[in-house]
Phi, psi and omega in degrees: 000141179281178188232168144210150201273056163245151163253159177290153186096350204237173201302318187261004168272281168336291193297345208240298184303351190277329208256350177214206194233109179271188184271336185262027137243046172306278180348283198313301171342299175269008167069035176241342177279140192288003176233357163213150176274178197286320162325291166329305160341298212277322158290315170324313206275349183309300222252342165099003204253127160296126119343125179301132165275125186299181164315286201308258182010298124358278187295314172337308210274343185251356173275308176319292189284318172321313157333292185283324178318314178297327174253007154292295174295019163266321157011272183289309179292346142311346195236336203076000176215166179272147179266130172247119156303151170203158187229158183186168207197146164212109190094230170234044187219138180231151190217141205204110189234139195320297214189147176210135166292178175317268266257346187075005154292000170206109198279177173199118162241161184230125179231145207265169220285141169200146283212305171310320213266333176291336201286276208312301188304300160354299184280338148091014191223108186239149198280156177303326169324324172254294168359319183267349192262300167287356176280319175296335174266316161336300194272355163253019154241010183056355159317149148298325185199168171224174191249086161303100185273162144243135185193175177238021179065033179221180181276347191285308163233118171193109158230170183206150182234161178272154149207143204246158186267146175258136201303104190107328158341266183349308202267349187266267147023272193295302198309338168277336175283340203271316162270007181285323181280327165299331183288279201334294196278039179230341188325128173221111176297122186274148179312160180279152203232144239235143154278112136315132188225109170281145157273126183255159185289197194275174209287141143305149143354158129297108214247137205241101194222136182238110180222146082314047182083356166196165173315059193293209142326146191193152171232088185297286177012264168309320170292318159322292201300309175345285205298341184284256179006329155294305182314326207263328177297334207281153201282132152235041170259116180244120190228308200259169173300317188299312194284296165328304145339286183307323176297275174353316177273336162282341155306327191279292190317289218278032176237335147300304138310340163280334182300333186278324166318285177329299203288323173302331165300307177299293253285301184290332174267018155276344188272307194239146163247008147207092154234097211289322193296324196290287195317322204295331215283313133031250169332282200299305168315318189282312189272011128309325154296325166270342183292314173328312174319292181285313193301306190297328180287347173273327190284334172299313190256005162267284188310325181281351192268315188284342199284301170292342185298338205269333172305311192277346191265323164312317188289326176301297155340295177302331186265351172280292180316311173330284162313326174256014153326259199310353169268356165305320176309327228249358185078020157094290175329303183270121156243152175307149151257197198289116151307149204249142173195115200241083193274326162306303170325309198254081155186011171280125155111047211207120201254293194241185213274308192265014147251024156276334196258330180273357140286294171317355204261318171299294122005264200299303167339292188303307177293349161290309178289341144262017168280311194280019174254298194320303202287009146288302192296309189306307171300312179295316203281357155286315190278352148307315176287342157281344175273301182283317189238064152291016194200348183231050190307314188309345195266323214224066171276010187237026189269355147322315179252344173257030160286338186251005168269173180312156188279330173269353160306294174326322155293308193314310190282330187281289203314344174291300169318295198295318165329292165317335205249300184345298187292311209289324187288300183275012138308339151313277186319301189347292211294323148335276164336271192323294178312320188281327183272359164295302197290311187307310196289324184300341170281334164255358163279308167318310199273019162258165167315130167233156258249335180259025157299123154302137159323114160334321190276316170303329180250342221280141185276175182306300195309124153313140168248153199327145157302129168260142186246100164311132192266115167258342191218137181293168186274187217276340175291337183263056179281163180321165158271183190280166180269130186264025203052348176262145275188116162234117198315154184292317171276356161290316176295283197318313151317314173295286181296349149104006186189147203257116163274179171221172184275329161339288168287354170280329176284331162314315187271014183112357192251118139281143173271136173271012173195196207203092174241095208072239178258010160331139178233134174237133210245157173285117208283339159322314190288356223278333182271321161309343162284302174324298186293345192280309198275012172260356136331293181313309186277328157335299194285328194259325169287333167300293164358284162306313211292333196290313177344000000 
């Protein structure tokens, strides 16, 4: 963390918070403050201009501080050590903290006392609107903790919790700042927006009706020709909070004008009871109003319904281009998965289109920031499966789902994996092996004499047989193999083969031991088949031998 020699409050503090992403505006950031939106943010850092702070506002904020002086030094007395404001920066994230000790391991923040938020601390659960704010000072001073106050700067009401960063917080946090900064910069600052106030059109005439049993005056006429004209001028393209406004408000006029129409209608009919012209005319004005009335009040509640419809499938949208951004990223195999993002929800109880869009808008943020925590994880745990299990790909035909656990499960599961194939493989060779030193002792073994052979001489054909030369040493074709270095006891070989050789006769036949391990004699695990073939040579020779005899 930089340290920097501002007090807070003051002019060159102000000029220093323009230049980075602070803590206290984390909340807003993360679509959780209760006082300003993420939108709002966004024009601020857009365009540099603050909103002037009202009186009342002002006395709050000076009330804050006079408070917390007043409850630093129950703090302190509380920790045993003294507290330094201090402001400091890491990175593009900046933090401005009541108090921190000498050693920097434990912050103090303070906030001014109200009866919920003393409840929550109480309660040890502060809403993300204070959270996002001590998790950014957590992460840009390096501290442990912070001393959370809520207090009115007396012991009669001060309470206070410890808070430690919470596991996943953090990461989330920089990964919001991170789309936050991308947003920024597509941002386009909107006219400032206004109280809808709706208009209905201007007033009818008065309608004026005199009957003595017939019409004496009325200027009916003229009001008809008016009223249509009105009727007919009204708007129903509805696009903006204003054309909405306004439509509301001529459902109510024009439900007014039928109420009037009516009473004028009872009015003429205490005087007379047939005047058709009067009555037709009436009529005609009222159900025009009303029809006017039910078209416009159905087009007000069909358009905000489609409005939101149009709202929620943009964000969706918007939020898909995302994903497949980051599925560009992954090398074709691999894809995201579905990310939950619930744009109907946040955008329930949302009364006029810009605070429909600035949920939705929050809403899409958030779901942004977590595709780009997934397609961060999914990219490290690919180049871990590409580092470790470069040779054993055939093994992770399932790396679609194992992409998406934590990285170190994800090694851990490979080295398991590869291993496990590892152990299968050379338990294969063993059994090789083993079947191949099998075949062999079964060839010499066929090749001594068994015990029920008739006497050589009792079977032997007329013709004498050659004279033979006992073979004692194998011939020059079976010379050793190259040496690999691996190395077999003088008593393995007997194992194997089923009858105790000695080193002597091994040495008759040409194998010297080439090392000593105790009293071990040890021979070139290479030779092991140059043995064999020397002792079916050997035992060959020596039955020729007898046969000749």
């Amino acid at each position: 963390m930089q340290v920097h020699n501002v007090q807070q409050g003051t002019p060159e503090w102000h000029a220093l918070r323009s230049s980075y992403f602070t803590a206290s505006e984390a909340p807003a950031m993360m679509g959780a403050s209760k006082y300003q939106t993420r939108n709002d943010l966004l024009a601020l850092k857009k365009t540099g201009i603050v909103p002037e702070v009202t009186p009342q506002q002002q006395a709050i904020f000076d009330r804050g501080h006079v408070t917390e002086e007043l409850a630093r030094p129950l703090v302190e007395e509380m920790l045993g050590e003294e507290l330094y404001p201090i402001v400091g920066t890491s990175g593009n994230l900046l933090a401005s903290m009541d108090g921190a000790t000498m050693l920097g391991d434990t912050l103090f923040e303070h906030k001014l006392w109200n009866a919920t938020l003393a409840a929550a601390v109480i309660a040890g659960e502060l809403e993300p609107h204070y959270y996002w704010q001590l998790e950014q000072q957590l992460l840009v001073s390096g501290a442990e903790r912070v001393i959370f106050v809520c207090s009115d700067g007396t012991r009669d009401n001060f309470v206070h919790m410890e808070y430690r960063p919470v596991a996943g917080r953090r990461e989330q946090l920089v990964a919001g700042w991170a789309q936050f900064e991308e947003d920024l910069g597509a941002f386009e600052v909107k006219e400032s927006k206004v109280e809808v106030i709706g208009a209905a059109p201007d007033q009818l005439p008065a309608l004026r009706i005199e009957v003595t049993g017939m019409v004496t005056a009325s200027n009916l006429d003229a009001f008809k020709a008016h009223a249509l004209e009105v009727f007919s001028n009204i708007n129903t393209e509805l696009k903006t909070d204003q054309d909405f406004a306004d439509a509301e408000k001529t459902v109510k006029w024009c439900g007014d004008v039928e109420d009037r129409l009516k009473a004028a209608k009872e009015h003429a009919l205490s005087q007379t009871e047939s005047i058709d012209a009067l009555f037709k005319a009436i009529d005609d004005i009222a159900a025009e109003a009303r029809r006017k009335r039910l078209e416009l009040d159905k087009l007000v509640k069909s358009r905000k319904d489609s409005i939101r419809t149009e709202i929620v499938m943009d964000a969706a949208k918007a939020l898909q281009a995302h994903i497949d951004q980051i599925d560009a990223t992954l090398g074709g195999k691999i894809r995201m998965p579905k990310v939950h993002a619930n744009f109907a929800e946040a955008i329930k109880g949302k009364r006029t289109i810009d605070s429909l869009n600035e949920s939705a808008d929050a809403e899409l943020a958030r779901a942004k920031i977590e595709a780009s925590r997934i397609g961060d994880l999914i990219r490290l745990n690919l180049a871990s499966l590409n580092e470790l299990a470069a040779n054993h790909k055939f093994l992770f035909h399932d790396a679609q789902d194992l992409v998406q656990k934590d990285n170190d499960a994800l090694v851990a599961l490979v080295k398991v994996r590869i291993n496990d194939h590892e152990q299968a493989e050379q338990q294969k060779r063993d059994a090789e092996q083993a079947c191949q030193q099998a075949q062999q002792q079964e060839q010499v073994q066929q090749a001594l004499p068994r015990d029920d052979e008739k006497p050589l001489q009792q079977v032997a054909q007329a013709d004498p047989a050659p004279a033979v030369t006992p073979i004692t040493t194998a011939p020059a074709a079976a010379q050793p193999a190259a040496d690999a270095g691996q190395r077999i006891k003088l008593g393995d070989i007997s194992a194997r083969l089923g009858f105790t050789l000695t080193a002597d006769f091994l040495a008759s036949l040409g194998f010297e031991a080439v090392a000593q391990e105790r009293s071990a004699k040890l021979y070139r695990a290479s030779d092991f088949e140059s043995i064999c073939t020397a002792l079916i040579h050997h035992i060959q020779g020596v039955r020729l031998s007898k046969a000749a005899a």
